[in-house]
C-alpha positions as CSV (number, residue, x, y, z in Angstrom):
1,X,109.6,0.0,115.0
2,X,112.0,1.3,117.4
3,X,114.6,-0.4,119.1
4,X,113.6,-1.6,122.6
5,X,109.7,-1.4,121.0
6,X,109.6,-4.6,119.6
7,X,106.7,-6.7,120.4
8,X,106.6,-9.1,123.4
9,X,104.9,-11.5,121.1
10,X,108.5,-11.6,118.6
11,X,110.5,-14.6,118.5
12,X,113.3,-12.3,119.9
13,X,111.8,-13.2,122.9
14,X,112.1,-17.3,122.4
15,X,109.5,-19.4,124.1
16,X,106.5,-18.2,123.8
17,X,103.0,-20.1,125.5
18,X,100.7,-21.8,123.6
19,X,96.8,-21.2,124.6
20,X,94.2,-23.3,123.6
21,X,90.3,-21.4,124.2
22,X,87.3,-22.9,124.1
23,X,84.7,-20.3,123.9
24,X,81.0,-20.7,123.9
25,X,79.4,-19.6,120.7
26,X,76.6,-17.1,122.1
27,X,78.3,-15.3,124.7
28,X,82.4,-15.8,124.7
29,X,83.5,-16.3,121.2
30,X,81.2,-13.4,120.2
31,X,82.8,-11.4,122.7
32,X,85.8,-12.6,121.6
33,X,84.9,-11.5,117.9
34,X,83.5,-8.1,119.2
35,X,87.0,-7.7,120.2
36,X,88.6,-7.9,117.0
37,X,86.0,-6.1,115.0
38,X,86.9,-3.0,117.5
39,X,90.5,-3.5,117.2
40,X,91.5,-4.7,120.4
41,X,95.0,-6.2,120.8
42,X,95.4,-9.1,122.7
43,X,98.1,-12.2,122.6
44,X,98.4,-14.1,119.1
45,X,99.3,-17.0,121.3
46,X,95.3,-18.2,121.6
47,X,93.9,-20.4,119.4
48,X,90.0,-20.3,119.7
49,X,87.6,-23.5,119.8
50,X,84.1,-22.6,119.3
51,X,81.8,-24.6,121.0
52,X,77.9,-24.1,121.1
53,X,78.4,-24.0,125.1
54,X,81.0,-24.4,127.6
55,X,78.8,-27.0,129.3
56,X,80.1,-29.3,126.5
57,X,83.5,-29.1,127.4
58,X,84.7,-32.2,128.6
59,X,88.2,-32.6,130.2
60,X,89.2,-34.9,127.9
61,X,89.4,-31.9,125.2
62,X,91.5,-30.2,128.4
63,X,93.9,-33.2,128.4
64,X,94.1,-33.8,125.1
65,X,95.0,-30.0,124.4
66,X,98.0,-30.5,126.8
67,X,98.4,-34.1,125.4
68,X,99.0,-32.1,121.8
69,X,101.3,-29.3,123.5
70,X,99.3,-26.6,124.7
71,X,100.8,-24.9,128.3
72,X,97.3,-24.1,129.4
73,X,93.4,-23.7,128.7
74,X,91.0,-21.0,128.8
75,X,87.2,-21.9,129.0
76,X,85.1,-18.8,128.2
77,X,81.0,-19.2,128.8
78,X,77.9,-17.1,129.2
79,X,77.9,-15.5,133.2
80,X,75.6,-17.5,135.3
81,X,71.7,-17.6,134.5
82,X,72.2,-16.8,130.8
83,X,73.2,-19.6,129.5
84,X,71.1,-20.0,126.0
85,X,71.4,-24.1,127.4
86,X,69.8,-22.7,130.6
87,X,72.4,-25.1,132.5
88,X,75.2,-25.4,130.3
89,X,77.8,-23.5,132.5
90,X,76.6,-25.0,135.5
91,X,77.9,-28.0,134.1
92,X,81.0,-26.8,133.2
93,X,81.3,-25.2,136.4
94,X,80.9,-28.5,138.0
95,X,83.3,-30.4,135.5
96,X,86.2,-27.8,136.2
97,X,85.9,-27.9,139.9
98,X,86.5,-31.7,139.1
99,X,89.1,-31.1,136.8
100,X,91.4,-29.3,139.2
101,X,91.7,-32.2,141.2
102,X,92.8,-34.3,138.3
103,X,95.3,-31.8,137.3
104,X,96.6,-31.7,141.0
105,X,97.1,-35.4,140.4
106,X,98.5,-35.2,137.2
107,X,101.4,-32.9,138.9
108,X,99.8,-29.8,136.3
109,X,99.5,-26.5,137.9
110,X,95.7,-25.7,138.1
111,X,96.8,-21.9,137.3
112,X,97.5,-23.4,133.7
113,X,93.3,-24.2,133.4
114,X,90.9,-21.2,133.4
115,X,87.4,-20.6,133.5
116,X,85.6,-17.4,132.6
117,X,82.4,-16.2,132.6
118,X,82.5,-13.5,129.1
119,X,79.3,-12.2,127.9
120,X,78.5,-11.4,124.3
121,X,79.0,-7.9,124.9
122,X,82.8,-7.9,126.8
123,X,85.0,-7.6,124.1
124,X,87.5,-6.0,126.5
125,X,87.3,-8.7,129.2
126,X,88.3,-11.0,126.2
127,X,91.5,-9.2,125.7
128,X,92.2,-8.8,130.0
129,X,91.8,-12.0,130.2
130,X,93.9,-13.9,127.3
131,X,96.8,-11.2,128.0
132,X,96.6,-12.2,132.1
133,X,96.5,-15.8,131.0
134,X,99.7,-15.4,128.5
135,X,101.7,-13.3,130.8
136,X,100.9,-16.1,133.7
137,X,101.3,-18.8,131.4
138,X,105.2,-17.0,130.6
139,X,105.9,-16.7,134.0
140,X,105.1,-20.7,134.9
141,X,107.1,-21.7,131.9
142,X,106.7,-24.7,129.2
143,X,104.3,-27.2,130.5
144,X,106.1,-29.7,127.9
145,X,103.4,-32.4,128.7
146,X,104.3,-34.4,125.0
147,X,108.1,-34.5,126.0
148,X,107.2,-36.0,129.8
149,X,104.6,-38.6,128.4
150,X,107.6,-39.8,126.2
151,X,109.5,-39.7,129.6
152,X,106.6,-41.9,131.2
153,X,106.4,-44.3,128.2
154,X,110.4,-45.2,128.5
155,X,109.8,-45.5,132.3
156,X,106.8,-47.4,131.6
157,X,108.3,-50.0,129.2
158,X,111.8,-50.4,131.4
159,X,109.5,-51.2,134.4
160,X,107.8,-53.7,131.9
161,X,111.1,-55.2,130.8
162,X,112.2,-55.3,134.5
163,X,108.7,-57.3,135.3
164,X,108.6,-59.5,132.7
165,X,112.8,-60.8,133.4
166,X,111.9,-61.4,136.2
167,X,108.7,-63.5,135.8
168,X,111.1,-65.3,133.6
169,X,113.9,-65.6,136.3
170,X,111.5,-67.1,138.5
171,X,110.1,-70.1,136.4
């Protein structure tokens, strides 16, 4: 390789985000498997969760992605009205828009969560869309969500400290 060449992926580059995909198995991950049988390059940063449909994505599998260090979540379904679950991406549709506003309250940017609709046959959508999500995902930074719920615990167990001296103060 050349100088100046090397991949953006290298650890020359230092932090690099972590992507966590949940893909739906008849449309998304077989787009996403159609991509790599065609040699398609796309960010090693993804690591793929197949599920027989996005509509059985619950945020608690979003939260507990972040929870394990992840900087953000892709959700990749059948497009509308082809769901092999006739419904299935209605419902995920429904749990993301809901989703967003616990994220806003949670203080986690919502850019960090996306939702895509991939058919079987998209192998290159695949690719756009887990580079776009890395390359945004780089440009927001470390989400770092284990290292700030360690934050919360300390704060958490000071302000229980705090409480409980002074219930004892006051008897």
């Amino acid at each position: 390789m050349n100088p100046g060449t090397e991949s953006i992926y290298s650890p020359a580059h230092g932090w690099q985000p972590r992507l966590v995909a949940f893909f739906c198995n008849w449309c998304t991950y077989t787009a996403a498997d159609l991509a790599g049988v065609s040699r398609l390059k796309y960010a090693p940063n993804i690591r793929v969760i197949r599920l027989m449909c996005s509509g059985r994505v619950d945020p608690q599998f979003i939260l507990e992605a972040f929870a394990r260090g992840a900087d953000g979540v892709l959700i990749g379904g059948c497009h509308p009205g082809d769901c092999h679950y006739v419904e299935g991406n209605y419902k995920a549709l429904r749990r993301f828009q809901l989703l967003g506003r616990l994220l806003r309250d949670l203080g986690i940017e919502e850019q960090r969560v996306r939702l895509e609709w991939i058919s079987a046959s998209e192998g290159e959508r695949v690719r756009l869309v887990v580079n776009e999500m890395v390359e945004q995902l780089r440009a927001l930074g470390p989400l770092n969500l284990p290292e700030k719920m360690e934050a919360w615990d300390r704060e958490m167990t000071a302000l229980e400290e705090t409480v409980h001296a002074e219930a004892l103060a006051a008897v």
